[in-house]
C-alpha positions as CSV (number, residue, x, y, z in Angstrom):
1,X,0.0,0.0,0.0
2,X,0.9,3.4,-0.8
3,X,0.3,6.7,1.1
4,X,-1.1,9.9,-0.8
5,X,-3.4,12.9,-0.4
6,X,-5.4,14.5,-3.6
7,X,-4.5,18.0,-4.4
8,X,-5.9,20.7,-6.4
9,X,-4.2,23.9,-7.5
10,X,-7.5,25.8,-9.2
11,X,-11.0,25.6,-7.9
12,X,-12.6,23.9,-9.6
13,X,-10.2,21.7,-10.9
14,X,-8.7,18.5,-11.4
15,X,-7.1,16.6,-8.4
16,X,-4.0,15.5,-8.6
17,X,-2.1,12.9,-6.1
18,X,0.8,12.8,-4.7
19,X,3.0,11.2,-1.9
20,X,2.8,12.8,1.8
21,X,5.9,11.0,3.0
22,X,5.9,11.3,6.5
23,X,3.9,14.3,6.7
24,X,0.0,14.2,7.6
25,X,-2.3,16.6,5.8
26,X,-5.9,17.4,6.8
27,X,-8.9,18.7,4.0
28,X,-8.6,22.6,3.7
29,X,-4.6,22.5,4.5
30,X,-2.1,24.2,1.8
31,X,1.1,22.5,0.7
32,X,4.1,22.8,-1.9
33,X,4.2,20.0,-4.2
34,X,6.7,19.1,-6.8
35,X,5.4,18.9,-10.5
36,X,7.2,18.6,-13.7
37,X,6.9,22.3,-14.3
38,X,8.4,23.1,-10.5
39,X,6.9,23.9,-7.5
40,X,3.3,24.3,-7.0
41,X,0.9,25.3,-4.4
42,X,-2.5,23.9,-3.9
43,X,-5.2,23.1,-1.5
44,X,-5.7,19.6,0.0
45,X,-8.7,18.7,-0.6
46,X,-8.5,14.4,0.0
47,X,-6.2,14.0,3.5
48,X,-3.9,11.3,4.0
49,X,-5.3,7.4,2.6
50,X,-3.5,4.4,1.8
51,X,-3.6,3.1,-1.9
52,X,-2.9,-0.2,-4.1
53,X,0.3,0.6,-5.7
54,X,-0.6,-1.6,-8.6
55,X,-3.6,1.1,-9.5
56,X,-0.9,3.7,-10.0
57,X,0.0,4.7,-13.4
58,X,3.3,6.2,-12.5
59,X,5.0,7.0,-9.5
60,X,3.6,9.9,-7.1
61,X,5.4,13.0,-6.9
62,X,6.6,14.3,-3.6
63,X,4.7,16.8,-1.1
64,X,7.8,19.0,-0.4
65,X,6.2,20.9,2.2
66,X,3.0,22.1,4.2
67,X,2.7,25.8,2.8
68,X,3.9,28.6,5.4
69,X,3.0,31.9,5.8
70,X,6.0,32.8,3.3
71,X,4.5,30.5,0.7
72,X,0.9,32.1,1.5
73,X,2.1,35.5,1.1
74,X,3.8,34.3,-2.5
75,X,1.1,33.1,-3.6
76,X,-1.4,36.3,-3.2
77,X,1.5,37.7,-4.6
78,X,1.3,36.3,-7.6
79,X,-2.4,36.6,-7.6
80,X,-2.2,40.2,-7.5
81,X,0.5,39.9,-10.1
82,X,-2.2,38.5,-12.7
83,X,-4.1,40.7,-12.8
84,X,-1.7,43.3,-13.8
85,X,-0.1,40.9,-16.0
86,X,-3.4,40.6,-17.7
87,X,-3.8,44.8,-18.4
88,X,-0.2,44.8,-20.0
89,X,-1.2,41.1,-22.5
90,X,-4.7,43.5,-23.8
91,X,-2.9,46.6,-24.5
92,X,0.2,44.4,-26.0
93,X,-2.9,41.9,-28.3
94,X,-3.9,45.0,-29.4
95,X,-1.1,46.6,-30.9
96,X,-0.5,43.8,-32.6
97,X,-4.1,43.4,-34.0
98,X,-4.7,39.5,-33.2
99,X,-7.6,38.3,-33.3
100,X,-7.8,36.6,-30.0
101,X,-9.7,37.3,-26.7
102,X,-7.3,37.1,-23.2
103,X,-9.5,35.5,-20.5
104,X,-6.7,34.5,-18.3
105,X,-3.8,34.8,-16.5
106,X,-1.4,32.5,-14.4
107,X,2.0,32.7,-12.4
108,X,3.5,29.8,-11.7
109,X,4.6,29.5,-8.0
110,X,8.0,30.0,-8.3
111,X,7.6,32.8,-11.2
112,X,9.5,30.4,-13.7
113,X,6.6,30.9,-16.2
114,X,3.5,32.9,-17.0
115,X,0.6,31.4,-18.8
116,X,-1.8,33.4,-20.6
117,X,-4.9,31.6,-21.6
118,X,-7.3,32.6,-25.1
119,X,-9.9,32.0,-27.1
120,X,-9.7,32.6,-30.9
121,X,-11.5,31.1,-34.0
122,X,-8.6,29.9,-35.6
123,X,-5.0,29.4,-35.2
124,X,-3.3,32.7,-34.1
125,X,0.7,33.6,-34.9
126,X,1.5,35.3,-31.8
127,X,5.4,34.7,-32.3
128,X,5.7,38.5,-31.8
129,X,3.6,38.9,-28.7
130,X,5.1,36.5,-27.0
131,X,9.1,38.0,-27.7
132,X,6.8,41.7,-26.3
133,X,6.0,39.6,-23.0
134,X,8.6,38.4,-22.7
135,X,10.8,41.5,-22.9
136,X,8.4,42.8,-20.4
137,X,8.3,40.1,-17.5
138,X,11.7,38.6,-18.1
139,X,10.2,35.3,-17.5
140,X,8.8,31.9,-19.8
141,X,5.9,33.2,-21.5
142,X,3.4,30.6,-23.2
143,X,0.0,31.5,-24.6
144,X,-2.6,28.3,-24.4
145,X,-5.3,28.3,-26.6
146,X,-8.6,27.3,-24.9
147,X,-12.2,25.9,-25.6
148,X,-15.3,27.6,-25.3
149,X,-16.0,25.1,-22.3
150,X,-12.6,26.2,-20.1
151,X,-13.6,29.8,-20.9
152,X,-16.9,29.4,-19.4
153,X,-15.3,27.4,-16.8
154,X,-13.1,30.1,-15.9
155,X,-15.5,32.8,-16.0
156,X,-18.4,31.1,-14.3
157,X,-22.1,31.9,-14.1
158,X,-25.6,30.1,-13.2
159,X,-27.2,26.9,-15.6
160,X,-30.5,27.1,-16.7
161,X,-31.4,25.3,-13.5
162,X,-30.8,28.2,-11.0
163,X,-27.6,27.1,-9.8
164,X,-23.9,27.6,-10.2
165,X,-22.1,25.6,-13.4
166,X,-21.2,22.5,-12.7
167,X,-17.8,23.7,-14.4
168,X,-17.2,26.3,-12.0
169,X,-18.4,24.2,-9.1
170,X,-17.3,21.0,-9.2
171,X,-16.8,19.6,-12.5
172,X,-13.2,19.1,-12.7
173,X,-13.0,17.2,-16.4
174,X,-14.9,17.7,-19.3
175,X,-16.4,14.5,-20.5
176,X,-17.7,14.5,-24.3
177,X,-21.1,15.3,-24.2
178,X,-23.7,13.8,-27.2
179,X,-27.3,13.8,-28.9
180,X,-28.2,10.4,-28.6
181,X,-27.7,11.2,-24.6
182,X,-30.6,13.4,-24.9
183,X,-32.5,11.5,-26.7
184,X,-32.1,8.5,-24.3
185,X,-32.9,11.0,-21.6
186,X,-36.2,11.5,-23.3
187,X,-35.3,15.3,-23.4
188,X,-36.5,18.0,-26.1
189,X,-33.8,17.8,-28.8
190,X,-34.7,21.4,-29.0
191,X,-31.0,23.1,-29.0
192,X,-31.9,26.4,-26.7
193,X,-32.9,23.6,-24.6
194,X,-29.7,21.0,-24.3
195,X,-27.3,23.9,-24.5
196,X,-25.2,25.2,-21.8
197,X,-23.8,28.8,-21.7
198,X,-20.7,27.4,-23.5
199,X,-23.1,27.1,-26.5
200,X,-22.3,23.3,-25.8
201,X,-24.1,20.2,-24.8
202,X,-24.7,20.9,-21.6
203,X,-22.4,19.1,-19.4
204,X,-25.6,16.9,-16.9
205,X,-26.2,15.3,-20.0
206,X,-23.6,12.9,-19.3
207,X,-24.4,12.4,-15.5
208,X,-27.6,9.6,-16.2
209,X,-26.1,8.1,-19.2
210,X,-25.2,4.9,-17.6
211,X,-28.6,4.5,-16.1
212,X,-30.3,5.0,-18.7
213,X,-28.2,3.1,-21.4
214,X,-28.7,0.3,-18.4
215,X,-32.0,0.1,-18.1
216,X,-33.1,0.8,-22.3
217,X,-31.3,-2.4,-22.7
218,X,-34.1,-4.1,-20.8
219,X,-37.2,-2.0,-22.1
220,X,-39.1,-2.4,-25.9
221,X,-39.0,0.7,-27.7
222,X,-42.3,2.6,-28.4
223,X,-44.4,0.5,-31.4
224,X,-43.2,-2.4,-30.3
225,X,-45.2,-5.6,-30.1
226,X,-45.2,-7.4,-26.5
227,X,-47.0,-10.4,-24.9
228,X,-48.9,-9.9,-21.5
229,X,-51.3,-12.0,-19.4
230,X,-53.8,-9.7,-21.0
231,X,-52.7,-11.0,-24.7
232,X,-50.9,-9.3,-27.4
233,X,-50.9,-4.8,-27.6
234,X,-48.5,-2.4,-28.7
235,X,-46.0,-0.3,-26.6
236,X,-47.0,3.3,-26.4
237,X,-45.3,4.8,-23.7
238,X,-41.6,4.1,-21.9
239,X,-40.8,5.0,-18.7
240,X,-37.3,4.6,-18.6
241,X,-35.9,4.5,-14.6
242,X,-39.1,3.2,-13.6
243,X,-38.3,0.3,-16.4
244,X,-42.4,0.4,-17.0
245,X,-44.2,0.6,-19.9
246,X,-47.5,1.3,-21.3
247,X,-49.4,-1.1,-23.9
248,X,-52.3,-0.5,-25.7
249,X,-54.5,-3.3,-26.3
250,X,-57.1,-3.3,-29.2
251,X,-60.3,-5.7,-29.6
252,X,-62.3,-5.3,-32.7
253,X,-63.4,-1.3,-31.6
254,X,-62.5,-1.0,-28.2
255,X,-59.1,0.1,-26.9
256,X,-58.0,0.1,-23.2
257,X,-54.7,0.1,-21.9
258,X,-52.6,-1.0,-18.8
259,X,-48.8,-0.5,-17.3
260,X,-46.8,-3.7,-17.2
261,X,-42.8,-3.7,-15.1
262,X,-40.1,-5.0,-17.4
263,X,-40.3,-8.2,-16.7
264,X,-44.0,-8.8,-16.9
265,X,-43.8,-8.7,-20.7
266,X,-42.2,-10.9,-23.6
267,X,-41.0,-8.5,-26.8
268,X,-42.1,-10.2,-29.8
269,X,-41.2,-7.8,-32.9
270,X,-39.6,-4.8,-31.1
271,X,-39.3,-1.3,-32.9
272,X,-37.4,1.0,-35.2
273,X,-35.5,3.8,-33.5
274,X,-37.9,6.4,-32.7
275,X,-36.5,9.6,-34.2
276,X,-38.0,12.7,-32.8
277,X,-39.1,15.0,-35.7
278,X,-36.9,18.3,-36.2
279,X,-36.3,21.0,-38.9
280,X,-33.0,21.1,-41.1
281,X,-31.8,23.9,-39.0
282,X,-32.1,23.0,-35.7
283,X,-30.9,19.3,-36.9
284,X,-27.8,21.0,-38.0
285,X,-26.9,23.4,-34.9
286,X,-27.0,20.2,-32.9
287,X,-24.3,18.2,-34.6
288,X,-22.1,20.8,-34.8
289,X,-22.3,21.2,-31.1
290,X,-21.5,17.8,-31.1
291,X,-18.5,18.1,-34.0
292,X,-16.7,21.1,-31.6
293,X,-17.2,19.0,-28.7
294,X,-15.8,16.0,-29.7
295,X,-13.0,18.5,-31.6
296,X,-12.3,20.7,-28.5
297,X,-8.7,20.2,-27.0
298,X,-8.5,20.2,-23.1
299,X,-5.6,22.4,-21.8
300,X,-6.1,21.6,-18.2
301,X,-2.8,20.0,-17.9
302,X,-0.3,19.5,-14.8
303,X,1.3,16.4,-14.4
């Protein structure tokens, strides 16, 4: 077994993992870890457990120490730093006319780089900018390219639900989000509807999927033809976690129909893929949410 705590170093964020040592960590404490671009400081947020070496991937990186008041005050610092860091990127972006929008800044802990994070369209030469930045800070500059999700991520806001993002909450990877999710779900394949303030899929889409891929597997689809104690009828109506559906019986002119569980029914011709009924347009904006999705590089990277 293996000692380790989780760290993250943005909230939200990823969590990371490395090896305490000998040192004991609590939820909420600060620490200076070692990463392969130097010395980091983050927030504990899993305290000291024991782990199956075998389920590492590669070896844990060292806790160097528990942050002190030093380390706290560097790290304001360089918060403060940022921001000013960001003023002197927008006046530099535009005197050099890119097309590109800043939405970030971030010092490394020990000041050994500076990394400015943007969105743009396309692929943006900013050889030039980056000799300006450099000339000013006297320090590694790099410019990362972002998403539209990791921008939203960054500057946060409320779903459609009332509450915080997910991104900006907890979310800490983005997990590639699809229509057939939301048809599974049942849900309105209208786009203003599945969208997120990314312009995405929103990101809950994903959170059922195994549930409902799960339980589909045992259900007919809608048209289908089942046997019940009551005789032969057609499905008319799913309801997917309950795993119950509704069947429409049929005797010469009289209809009626009853609710059977899963299991109380035999399938004997099941259906075609219901497809829910949409215009060109709306067909269209959805699968090239999907296509930038599925296309979108993730930058949230510290190893």
């Amino acid at each position: 077994m293996k000692k380790m705590i989780g760290v993250r170093f943005k909230r939200p964020g990823k969590i990371y993992f490395f090896d305490p040592g000998k040192l004991r960590m609590e939820k909420g404490d600060f620490v200076i870890v070692e990463t392969s671009q130097g010395e980091e400081y983050g927030e504990v947020v899993i305290s000291n457990r024991d782990i199956d070496e075998e389920k590492l991937v590669a070896p844990l990186k060292k806790v160097i120490r528990i942050a002190t008041q030093k380390d706290r005050k560097q790290n304001e610092e360089n918060k403060k730093k940022e921001e000013e860091a960001k003023k002197i990127c927008i006046q530099k972006i535009k005197k050099h006319k890119l097309d590109m929008n800043l939405t970030d800044v971030e010092y490394k802990f020990d000041n050994s780089k500076i990394i400015f994070y943007f969105t743009a369209e396309g692929r943006i030469d900013f050889r030039e900018l980056v000799k300006d930045l450099a000339a000013v800070f006297k320090t590694r500059i790099e410019l990362r390219q972002i998403g539209v999700r990791d921008e939203v991520k960054r500057l946060g806001g409320n779903g459609i639900c009332g509450r915080e993002l997910c991104c900006c909450s907890f979310l800490g990877n983005f997990e590639t989000v699809s229509i057939k999710m939301a048809k599974e779900q049942n849900i309105s394949l209208n786009p203003s509807k599945i969208a997120g303030n990314c312009g995405r899929l929103m990101c809950c889409l994903k959170y059922e999927e195994e549930v409902y891929s799960d339980k589909l597997k045992k259900l007919p689809k809608v048209g289908a033809i089942v046997k019940t104690e009551e005789g032969t009828g057609e499905v008319c109506q799913v309801e997917t976690l309950a795993e119950r559906v509704k069947v429409k019986f049929t005797e010469g002119t009289d209809t009626f129909y009853k609710k059977y569980q899963a299991n109380e029914i035999k399938i004997i011709k099941d259906a075609e893929e219901e497809t829910e009924k949409m215009n060109e347009e709306e067909l269209k904006e959805l699968e090239e949410m999907e296509k930038l999705d599925k296309e979108e590089k993730r930058t949230e990277e510290i190893d």
